[in-house]
BASEKOL-46565 format. One record per atom (N, C-alpha, C, O): x negated, y negated, z negated. Coordinates in pm, whole numbers, plus 50000, padded with zeros to 5 digits. Each point is the difference from the previous one (the first is absolute). Layout:
// BASEKOL-46565
XYZ/...
***
This chain:
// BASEKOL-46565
489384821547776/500875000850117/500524986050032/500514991849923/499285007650189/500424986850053/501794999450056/500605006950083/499944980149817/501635000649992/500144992050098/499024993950045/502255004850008/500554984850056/500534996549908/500765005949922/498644977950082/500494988649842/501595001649974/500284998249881/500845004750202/501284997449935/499965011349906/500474997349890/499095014950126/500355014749958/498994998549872/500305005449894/498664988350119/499094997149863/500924993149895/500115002149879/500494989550202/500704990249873/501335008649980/500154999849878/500555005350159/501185010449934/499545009549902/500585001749893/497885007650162/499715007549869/499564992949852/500085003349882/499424985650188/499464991449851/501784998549915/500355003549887/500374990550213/501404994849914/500415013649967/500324999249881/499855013250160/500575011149943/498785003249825/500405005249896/498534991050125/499355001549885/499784988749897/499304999149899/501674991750172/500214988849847/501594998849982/500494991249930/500095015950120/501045009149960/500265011049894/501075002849947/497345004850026/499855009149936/499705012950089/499815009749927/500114992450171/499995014550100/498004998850021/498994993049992/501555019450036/498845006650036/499605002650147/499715011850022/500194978150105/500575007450154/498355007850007/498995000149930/501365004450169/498825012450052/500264999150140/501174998650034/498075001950040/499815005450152/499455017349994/499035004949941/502055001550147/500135015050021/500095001850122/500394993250095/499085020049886/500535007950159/499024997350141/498814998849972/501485000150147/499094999150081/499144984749959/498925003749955/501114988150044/499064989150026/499224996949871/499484989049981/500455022649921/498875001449900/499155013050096/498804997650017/501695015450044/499235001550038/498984998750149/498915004550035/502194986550025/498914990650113/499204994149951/498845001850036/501394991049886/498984989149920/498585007949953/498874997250039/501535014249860/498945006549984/499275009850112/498905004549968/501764999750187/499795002250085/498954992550079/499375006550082/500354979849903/499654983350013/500564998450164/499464996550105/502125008849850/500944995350120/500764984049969/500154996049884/500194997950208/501104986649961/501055007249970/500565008350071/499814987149782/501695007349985/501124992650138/499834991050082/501075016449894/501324994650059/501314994949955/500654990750046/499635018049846/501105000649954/499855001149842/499435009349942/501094980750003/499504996649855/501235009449922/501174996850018/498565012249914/501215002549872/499724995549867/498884998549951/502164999549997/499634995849854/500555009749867/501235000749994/498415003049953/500555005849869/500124993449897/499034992849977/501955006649936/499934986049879/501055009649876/501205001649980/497305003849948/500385001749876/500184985249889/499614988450013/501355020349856/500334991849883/501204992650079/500494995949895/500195000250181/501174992050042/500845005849988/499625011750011/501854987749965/501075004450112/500184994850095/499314990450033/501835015050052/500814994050167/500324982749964/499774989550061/500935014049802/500484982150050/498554988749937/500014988050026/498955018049899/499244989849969/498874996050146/499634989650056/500085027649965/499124996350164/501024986350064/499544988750018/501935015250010/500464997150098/499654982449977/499624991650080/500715007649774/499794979349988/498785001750011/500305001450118/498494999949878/498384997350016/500564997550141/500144988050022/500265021350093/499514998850110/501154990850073/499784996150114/501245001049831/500944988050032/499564989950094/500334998350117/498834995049809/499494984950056/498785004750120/499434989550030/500125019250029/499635004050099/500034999850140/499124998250084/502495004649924/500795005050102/501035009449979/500325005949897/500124994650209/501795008150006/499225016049965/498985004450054/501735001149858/500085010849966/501145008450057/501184996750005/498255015050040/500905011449993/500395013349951/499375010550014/501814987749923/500325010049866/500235011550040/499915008049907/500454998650227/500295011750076/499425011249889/500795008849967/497964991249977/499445009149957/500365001249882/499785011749968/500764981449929/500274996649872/500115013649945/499755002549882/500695008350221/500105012249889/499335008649975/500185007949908/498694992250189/498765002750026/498704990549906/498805001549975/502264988749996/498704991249879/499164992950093/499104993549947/500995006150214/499444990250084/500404987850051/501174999950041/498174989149970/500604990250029/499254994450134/498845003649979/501164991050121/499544995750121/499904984850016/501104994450002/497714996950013/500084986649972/499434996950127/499425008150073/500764979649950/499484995150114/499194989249971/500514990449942/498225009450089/498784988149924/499214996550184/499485006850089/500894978449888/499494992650138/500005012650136/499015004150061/502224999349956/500265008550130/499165018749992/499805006850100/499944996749787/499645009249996/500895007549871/500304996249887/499905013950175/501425008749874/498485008249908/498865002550040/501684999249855/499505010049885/500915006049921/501154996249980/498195015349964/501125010049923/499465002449883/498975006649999/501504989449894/500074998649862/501135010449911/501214998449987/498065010749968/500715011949942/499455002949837/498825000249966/502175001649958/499355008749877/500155011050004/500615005950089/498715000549790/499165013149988/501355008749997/501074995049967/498785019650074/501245000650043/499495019549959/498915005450022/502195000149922/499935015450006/500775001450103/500804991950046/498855022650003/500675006350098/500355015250001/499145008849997/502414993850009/500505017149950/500275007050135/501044997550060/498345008549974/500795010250125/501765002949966/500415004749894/500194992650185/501465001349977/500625011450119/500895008149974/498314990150185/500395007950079/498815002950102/498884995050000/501645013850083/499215003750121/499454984250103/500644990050035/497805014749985/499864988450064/499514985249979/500154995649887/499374997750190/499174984450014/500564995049839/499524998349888/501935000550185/500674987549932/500705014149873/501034995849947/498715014350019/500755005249925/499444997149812/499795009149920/500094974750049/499604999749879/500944986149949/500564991850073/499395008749764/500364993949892/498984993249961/499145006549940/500574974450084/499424990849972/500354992449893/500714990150018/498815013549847/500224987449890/498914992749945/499085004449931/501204980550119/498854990849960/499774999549864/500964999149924/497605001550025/499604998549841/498954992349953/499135006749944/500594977250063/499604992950021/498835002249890/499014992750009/501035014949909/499065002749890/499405011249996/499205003149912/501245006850217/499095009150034/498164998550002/499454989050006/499965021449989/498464996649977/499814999950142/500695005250088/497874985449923/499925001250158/499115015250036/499655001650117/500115006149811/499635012650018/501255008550049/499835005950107/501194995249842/501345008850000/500654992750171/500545006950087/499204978049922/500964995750072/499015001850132/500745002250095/497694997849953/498915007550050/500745013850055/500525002450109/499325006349763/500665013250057/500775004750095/500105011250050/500414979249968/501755006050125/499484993550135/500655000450105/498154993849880/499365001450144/499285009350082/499135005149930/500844999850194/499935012550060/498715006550020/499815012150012/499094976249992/498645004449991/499274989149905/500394988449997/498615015849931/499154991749953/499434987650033/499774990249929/500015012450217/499304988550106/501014988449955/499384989849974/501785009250013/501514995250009/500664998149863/501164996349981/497915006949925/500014993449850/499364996449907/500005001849878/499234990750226/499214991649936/500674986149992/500814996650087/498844994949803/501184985850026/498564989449934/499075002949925/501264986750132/499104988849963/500744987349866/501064996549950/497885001750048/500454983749855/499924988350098/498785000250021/501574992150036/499844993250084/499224987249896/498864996350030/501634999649887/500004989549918/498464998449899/499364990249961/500455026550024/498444998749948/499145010350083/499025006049958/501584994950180/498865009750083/499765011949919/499134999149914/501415010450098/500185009349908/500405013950061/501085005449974/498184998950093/500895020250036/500495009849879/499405002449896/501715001950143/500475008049892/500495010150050/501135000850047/497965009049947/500165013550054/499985015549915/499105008450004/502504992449901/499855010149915/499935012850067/500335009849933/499384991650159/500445012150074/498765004150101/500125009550077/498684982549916/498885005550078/499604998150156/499025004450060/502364985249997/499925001350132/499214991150073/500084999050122/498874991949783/498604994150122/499005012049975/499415004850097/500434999549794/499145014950046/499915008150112/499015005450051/502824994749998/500685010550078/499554992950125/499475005250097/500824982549886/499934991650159/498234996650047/499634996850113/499315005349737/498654997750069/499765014750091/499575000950116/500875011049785/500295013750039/500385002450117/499765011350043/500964978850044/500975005350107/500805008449922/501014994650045/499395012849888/501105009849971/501394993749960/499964988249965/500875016150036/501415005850079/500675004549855/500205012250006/500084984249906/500485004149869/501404994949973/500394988950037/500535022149878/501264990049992/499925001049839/499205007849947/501434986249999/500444989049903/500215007149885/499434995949899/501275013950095/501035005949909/500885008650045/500485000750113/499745006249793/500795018550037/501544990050112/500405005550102/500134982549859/500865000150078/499864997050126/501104997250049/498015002150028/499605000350119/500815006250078/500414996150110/499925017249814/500525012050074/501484996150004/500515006050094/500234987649854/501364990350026/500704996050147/501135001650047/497534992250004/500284994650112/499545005050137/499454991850074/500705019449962/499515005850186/499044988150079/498865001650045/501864987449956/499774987050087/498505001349923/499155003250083/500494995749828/498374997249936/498955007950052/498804997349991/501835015250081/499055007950078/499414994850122/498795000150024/502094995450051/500184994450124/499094980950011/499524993750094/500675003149744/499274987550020/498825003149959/499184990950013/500235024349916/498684999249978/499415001950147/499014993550036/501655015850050/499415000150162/499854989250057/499155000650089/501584983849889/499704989550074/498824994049965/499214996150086/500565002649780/499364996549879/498555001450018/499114991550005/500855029350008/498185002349998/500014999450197/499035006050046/501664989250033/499424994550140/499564989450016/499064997350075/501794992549833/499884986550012/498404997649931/499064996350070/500815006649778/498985002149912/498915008050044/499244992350059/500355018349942/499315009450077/499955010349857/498945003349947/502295000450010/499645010049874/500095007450023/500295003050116/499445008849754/500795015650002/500405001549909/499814991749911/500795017550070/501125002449958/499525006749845/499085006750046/500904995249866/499815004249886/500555010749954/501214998949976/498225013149999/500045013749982/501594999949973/500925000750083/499144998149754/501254996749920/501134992350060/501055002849943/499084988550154/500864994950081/500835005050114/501204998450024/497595009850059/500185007550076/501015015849935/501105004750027/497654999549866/501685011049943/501254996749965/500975007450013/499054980149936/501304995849989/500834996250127/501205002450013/498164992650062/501154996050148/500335016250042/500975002350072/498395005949893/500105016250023/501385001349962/500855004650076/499324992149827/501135005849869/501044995550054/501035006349972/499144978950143/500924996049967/500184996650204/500304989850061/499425020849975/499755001450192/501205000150038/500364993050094/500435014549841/501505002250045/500724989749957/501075005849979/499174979849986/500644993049999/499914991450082/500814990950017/497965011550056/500384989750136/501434996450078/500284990650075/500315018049889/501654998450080/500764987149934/501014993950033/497995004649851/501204991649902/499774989050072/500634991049944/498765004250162/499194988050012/501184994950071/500685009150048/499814978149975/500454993550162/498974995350084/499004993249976/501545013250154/498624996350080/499854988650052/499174999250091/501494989749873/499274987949992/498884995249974/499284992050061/500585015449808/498834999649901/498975006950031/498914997049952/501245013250130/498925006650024/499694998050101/498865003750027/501984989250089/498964991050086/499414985849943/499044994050049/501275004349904/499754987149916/498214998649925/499364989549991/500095027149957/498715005149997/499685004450110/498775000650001/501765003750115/499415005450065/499204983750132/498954999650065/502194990449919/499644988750077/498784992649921/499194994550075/500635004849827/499084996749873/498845006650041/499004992849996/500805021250050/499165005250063/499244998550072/498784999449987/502094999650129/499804995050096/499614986750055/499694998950118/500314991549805/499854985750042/498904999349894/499075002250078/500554997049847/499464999349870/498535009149924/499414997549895/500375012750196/499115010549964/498574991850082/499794993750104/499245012149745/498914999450054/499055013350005/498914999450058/501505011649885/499815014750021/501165005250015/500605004149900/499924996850216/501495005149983/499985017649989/501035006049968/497815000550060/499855010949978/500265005949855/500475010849964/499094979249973/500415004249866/501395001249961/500285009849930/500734981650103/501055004449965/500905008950044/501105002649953/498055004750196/500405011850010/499495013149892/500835008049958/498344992650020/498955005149918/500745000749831/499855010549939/500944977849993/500765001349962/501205006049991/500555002649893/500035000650249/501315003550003/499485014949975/500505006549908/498474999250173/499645015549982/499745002749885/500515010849970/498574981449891/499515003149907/501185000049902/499975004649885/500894990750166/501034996849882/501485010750020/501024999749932/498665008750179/501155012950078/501124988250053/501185002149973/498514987150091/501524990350035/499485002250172/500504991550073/498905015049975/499285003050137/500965001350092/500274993350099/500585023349820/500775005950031/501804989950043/501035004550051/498854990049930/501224987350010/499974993950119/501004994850051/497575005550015/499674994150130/499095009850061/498774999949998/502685015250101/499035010050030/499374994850133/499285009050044/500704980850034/499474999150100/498384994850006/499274999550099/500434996949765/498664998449951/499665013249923/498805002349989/501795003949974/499985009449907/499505014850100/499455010449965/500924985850143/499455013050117/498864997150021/499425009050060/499794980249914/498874996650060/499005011149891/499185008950020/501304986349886/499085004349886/499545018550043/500785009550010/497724990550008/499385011850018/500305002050129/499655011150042/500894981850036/500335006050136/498314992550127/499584989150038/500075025549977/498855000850056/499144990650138/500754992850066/498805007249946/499424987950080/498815008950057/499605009149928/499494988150261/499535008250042/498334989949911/499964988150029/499325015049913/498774997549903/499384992150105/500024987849983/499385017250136/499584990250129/500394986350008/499204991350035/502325005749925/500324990250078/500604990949891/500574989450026/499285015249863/500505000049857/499544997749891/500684995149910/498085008150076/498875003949908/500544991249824/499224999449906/501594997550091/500104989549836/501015012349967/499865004449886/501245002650204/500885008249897/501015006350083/499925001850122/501255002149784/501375001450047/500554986650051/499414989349986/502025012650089/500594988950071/500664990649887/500434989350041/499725013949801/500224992949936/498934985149923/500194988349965/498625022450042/498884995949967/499574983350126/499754988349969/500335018050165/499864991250100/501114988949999/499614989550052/501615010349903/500624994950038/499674988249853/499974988350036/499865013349856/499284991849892/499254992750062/500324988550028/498705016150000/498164989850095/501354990950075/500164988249972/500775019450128/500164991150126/500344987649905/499274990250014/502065008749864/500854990049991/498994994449874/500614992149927/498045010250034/498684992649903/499904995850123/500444989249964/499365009050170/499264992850091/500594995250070/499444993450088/502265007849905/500644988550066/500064979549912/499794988950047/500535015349837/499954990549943/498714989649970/499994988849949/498775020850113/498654991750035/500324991850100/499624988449987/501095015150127/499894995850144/500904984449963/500934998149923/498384993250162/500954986950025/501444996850044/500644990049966/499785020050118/501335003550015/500755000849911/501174997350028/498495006949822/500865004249879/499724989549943/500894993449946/497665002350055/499364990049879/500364985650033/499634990449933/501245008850192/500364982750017/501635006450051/500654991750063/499885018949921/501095001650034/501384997549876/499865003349882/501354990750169/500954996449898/500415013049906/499155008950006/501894993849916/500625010649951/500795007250125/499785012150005/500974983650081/500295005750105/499035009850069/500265012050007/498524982250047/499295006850073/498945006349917/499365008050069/500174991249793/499815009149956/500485016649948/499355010449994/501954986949978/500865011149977/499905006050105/499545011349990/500854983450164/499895006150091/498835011050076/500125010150070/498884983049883/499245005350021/499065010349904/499085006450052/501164994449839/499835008949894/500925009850019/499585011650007/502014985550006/500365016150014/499935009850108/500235012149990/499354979450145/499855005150081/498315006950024/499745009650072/499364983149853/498775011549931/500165009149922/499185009250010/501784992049897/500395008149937/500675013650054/499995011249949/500524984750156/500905010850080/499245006750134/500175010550063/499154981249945/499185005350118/499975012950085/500205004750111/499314998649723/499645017250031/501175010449967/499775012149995/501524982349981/501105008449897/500345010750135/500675009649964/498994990350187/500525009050048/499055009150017/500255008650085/498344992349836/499385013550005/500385009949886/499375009649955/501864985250011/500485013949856/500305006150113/499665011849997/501014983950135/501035017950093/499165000750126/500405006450097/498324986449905/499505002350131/498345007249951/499375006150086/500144992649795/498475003549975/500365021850029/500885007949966/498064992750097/499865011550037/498315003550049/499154991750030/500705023349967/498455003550023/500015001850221/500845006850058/498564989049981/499545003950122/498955001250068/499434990249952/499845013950121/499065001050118/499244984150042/500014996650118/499524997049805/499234987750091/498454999350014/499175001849911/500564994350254/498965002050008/499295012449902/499474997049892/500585016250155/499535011249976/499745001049879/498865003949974/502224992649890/499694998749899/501785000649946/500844993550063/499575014949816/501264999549950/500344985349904/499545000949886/500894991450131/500064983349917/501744999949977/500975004650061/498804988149825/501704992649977/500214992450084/499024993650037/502275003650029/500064991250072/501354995749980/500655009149949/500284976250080/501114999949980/500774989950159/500444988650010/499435020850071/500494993850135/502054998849983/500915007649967/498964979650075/501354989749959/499994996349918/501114995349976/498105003049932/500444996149820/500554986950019/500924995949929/498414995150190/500874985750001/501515003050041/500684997349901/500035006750192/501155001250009/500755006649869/501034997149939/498275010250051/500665008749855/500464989849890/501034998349934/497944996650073/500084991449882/501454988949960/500464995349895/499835004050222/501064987949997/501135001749928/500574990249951/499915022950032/501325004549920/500355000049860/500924996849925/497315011050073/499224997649875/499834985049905/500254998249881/499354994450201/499944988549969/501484991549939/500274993349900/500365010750204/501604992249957/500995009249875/501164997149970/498225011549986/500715008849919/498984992749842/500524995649897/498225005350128/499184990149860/500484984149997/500094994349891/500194999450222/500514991649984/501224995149952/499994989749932/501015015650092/501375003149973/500255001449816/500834995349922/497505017150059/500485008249861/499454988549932/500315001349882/498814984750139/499884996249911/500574985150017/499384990949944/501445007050108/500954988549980/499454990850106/500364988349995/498565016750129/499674988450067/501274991250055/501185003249987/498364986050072/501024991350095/500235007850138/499075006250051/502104993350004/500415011350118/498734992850120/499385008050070/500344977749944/499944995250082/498295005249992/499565004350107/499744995749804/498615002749961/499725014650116/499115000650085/501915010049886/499835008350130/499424997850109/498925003650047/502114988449999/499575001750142/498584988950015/499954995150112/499075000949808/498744996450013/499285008549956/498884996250035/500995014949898/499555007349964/499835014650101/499095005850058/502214995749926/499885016150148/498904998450101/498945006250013/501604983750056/499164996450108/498345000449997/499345005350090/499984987149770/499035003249958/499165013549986/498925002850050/501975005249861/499735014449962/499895005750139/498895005050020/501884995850076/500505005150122/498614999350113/499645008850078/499684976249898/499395000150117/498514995349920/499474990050049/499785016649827/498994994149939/499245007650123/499384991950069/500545018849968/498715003350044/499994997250149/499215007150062/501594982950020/500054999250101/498464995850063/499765000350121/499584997049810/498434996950046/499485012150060/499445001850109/500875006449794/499205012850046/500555005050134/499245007050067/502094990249985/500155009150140/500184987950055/500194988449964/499635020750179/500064991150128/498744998750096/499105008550006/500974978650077/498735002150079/498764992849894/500234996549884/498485002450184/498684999249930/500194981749981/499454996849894/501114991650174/500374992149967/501224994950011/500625006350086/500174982649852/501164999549971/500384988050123/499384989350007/501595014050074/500344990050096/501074994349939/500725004949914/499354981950147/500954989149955/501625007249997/500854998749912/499265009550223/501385004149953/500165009949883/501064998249940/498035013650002/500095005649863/499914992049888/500375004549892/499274986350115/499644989449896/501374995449963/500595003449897/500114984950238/501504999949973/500935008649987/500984994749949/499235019150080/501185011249992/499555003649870/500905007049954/497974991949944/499985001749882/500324990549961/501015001649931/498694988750074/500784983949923/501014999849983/500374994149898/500635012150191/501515000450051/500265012649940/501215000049974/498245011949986/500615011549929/499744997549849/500765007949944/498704986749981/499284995749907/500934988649895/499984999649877/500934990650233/501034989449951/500925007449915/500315011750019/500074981749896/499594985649949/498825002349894/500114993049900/498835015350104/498884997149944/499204993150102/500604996850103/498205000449886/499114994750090/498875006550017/499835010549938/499024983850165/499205008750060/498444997549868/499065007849983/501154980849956/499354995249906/500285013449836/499165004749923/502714997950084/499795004649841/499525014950100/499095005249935/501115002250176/499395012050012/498545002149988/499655009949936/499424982050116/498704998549978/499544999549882/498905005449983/501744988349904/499745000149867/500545014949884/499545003749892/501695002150200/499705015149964/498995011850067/499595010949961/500254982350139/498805012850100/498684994849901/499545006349905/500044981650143/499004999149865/499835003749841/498985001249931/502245000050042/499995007049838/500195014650045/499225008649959/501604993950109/499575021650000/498544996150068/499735012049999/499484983950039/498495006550024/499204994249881/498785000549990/502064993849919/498814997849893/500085005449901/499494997849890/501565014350169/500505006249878/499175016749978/500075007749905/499344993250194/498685010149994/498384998749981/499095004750069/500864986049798/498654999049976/499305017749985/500715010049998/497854990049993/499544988650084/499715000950167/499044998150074/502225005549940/499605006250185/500384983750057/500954993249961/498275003750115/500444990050128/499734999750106/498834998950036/502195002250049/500135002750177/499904988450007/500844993649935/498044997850150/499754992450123/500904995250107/500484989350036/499565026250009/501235001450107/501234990150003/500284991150081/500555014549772/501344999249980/499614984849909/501044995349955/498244999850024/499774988249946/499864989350115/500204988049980/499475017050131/499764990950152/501435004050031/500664990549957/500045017050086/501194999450033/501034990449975/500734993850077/499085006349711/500964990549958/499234985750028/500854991350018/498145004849989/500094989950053/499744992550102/499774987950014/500345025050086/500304999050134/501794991350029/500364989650055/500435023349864/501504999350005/500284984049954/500894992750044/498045004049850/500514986549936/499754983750070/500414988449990/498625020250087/499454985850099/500774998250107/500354989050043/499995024050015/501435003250093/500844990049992/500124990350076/500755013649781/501374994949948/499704985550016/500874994150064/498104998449894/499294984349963/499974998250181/501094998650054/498305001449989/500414997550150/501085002450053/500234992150091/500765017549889/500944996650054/501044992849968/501054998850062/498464994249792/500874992649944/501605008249916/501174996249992/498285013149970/500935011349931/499995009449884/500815008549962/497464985749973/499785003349895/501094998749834/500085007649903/500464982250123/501194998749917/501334997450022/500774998149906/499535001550195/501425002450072/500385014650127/499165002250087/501685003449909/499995006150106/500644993650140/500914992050025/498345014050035/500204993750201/501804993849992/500925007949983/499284977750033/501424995550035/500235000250146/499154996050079/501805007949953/500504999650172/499884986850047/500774991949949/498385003750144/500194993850103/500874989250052/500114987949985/500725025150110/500924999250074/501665000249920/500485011149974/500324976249991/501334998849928/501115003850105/499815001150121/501485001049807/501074997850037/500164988050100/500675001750102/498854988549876/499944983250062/499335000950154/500414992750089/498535017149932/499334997750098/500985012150093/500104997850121/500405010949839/501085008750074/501034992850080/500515001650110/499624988749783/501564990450047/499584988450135/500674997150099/497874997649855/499924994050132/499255007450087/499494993250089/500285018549916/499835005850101/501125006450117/499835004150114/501524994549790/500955003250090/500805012949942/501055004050050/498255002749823/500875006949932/501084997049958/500144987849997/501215020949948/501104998249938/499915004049874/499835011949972/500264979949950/499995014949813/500715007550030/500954998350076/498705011949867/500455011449998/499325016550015/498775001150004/501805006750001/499065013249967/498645003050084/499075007649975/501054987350088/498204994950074/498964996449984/498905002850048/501764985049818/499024991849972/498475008949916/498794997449998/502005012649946/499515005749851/498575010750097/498794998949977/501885011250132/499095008050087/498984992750053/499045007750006/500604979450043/499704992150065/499174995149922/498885001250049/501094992349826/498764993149879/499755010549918/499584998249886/500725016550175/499545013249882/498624999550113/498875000749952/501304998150197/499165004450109/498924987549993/498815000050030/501974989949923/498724989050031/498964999449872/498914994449993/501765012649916/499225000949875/498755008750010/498814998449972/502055013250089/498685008950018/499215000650055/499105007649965/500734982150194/498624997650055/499554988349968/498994995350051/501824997949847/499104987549927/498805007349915/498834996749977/502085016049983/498905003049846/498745009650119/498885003349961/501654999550184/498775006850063/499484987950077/499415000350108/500864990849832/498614989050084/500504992150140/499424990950059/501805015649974/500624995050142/500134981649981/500104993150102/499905000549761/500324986550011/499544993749938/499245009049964/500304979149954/499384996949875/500654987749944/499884998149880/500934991950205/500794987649968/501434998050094/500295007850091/500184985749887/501384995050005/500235004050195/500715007050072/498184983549938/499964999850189/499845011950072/500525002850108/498535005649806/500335012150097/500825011849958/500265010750054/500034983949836/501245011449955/501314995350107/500455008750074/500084978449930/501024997650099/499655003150138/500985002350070/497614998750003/499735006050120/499855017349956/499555007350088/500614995249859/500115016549986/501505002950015/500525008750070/500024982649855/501255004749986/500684995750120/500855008150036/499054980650043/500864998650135/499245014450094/500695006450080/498234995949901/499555015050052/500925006450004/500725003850092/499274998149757/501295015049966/501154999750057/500425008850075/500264979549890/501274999050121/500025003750078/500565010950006/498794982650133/499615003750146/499675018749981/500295007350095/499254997349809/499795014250028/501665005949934/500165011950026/500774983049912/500935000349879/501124996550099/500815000249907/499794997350176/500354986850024/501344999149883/500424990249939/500175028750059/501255001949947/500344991949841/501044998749935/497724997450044/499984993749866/500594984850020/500394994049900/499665000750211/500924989150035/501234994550042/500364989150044/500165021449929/501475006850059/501124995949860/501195003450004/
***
């Protein structure tokens, strides 16, 4: 594993000190992933607190915050690291934080292994003689893809359920028989959680997944489904086979959010606009739990779920809410869910003014993240592919790109400023008056500055009372 030289030379001085440091936790198993680690931890058996603390003295400024925790935080050429000894851990109460930490610097690194939550995640490296030390089986687990936790105390912590779901999305695992009965055992403590934390996996998810299906797939296999019923309705809920052919609406809604994170939209998009656009694939379909019903189409009885987009929106803000999203994440999201299938209705091509009154119903998402959910619900029915609805969306997308609105929605024109030298007064006028000029901007009545101000001395002359 390749170190940065300051952090090489601290583990060497912690081991002519007498310690033992180790690299643990995620960036042993990126490394063996043949990911770039990120975030270096260190473990340093045989020391105590105050002998680590002089090894790592002459380094940089240390910070003792953790001291009771047996962690110490150093700062080596502008990059922080966390340096901890081996440490038991007692359940004391309900919950994340409900445990008793006593550092035991002579703990075995097998025992001190154990109190980590999955295997994948205790494995620890020798940095000093290139060395994996894995008493617990977890590069087996990780060539495996499988999803294994650690030790009977697994079941301690609720939160460990919730990070194996981020875990096998990010990874592409499953979940392991024995793991799965145990998150069984222990379904009803989800309450213990603060939902900080559980948006905290659920944003991890979301930004971070490269099968994110799986860690839904997790939440069902493990009974934690039920905690999030607005996914939880999907499950078995029927789909018309014609138009459907991979499954139920739970099943589809997996394919859609495996095939959003293919698309370039996700794959060059920040943490912002990934989240955004993952939960709003995710939700897509949440309003065919109260709208799927049997009817009459084309001379044939089919499932069908007419409104499921409107439906959906309530739906949506109630999963959002339950799992600690940001309030503001809403309102980019509704809008999404609300108007995915707008391709499908309307006339046979899309005129410039439908193009903008969706741009403008759509804000503050854009006409760019909707296209990148209409494209993931149609790729979410292998192996059916409509032509049709594949020319539509990128009909709609070439639209948005010409009118210069693919990633912003339509800005007004016509200001406050051009009212005033036209002879307006501020005041309650102003507001009726740029609601009117807005709306035959977005129907094509104007396209720049000049003829928005000749529209609008129009309106006057037809208005006059607006000058009064």
């Amino acid at each position: 594993m390749q170190l940065p030289p300051p952090l090489l030379s601290a583990l060497q001085a912690l081991r002519s000190a007498g310690g033992r440091p180790r690299l643990v936790g995620g960036c042993v198993r990126d490394w063996l992933l043949g990911l770039a680690p990120k975030d270096f931890d260190v473990e340093v058996f045989g020391l105590d607190y105050e002998k680590m603390q002089r090894a790592l003295a002459s380094f940089g400024p240390t910070d003792l915050v953790g001291r009771s925790f047996g962690v110490l935080k150093v700062r080596l050429s502008g990059a922080e690291y966390d340096f901890s000894l081996p440490r038991r851990e007692s359940k004391t109460g309900a919950g994340h934080r409900g445990f008793a930490v006593e550092p035991e610097p002579d703990l075995t690194e097998a025992d001190a292994a154990a109190r980590r939550d999955f295997t994948i995640n205790s494995i620890a490296y020798d940095p000093l003689d290139a060395r994996v030390i894995d008493p617990h089986g977890g590069e087996r687990d990780l060539r495996a893809r499988v999803l294994r936790h650690t030790s009977a105390a697994f079941a301690e912590d609720p939160l460990r359920v919730l990070r194996g779901f981020q875990f096998a999305a990010r990874f592409d695992l499953t979940l392991a028989p024995e793991t799965a009965e145990l998150c069984r055992s222990i379904a009803d403590t989800y309450r213990e959680l603060a939902i900080e934390r559980v948006w905290g996996e659920w944003e991890k998810w979301a930004t971070k997944s490269s099968k994110p299906s799986r860690g839904i797939a997790v939440l069902k296999e493990s009974g934690w489904l039920k905690h999030f019923p607005e996914i939880a309705q999907l499950d078995g809920l029927p789909q018309e086979p014609e138009w459907h052919p991979e499954g139920d609406a739970l099943t589809h809604t997996g394919h859609c959010i495996d095939a959003l994170v293919t698309l370039d939209a996700w794959q060059n998009g920040d943490a912002r606009v990934r989240r955004m656009l993952t939960l709003a694939v995710l939700a897509h379909d949440f309003g065919k739990a109260t709208t799927t019903h049997q009817a009459e189409r084309h001379r044939k009885l089919r499932w069908v779920s007419p409104g499921h987009e409107a439906a959906g929106a309530p739906l949506t803000e109630s999963f959002l809410q339950r799992i600690g999203a940001p309030h503001e994440l809403v309102e980019f999201v509704r809008p999404l869910v609300v108007n995915h299938l707008a391709h499908h209705h309307g006339q046979e091509h899309f005129r410039d003014t439908t193009v903008r009154r969706l741009a403008r119903k759509i804000a503050p998402a854009t006409m760019d993240e909707l296209i990148a959910v209409m494209t993931a619900d149609h790729l979410g029915r292998p192996p059916l592919v409509s032509e049709e609805a594949l020319r539509r969306i990128h009909e709609l997308r070439d639209a948005a790109a010409r009118l210069a609105i693919a990633d912003r929605a339509p800005q007004p024109i016509l200001l406050g400023r051009h009212l005033i030298a036209l002879g307006m007064t501020p005041g309650p006028n102003f507001k009726p008056a740029l609601d009117a000029a807005f709306e035959s901007q977005l129907d094509g009545a104007f396209y720049d500055e000049e003829g928005g101000v000749l529209w609008m001395r129009n309106y006057l002359r037809a208005h006059p009372q607006f000058l009064k």
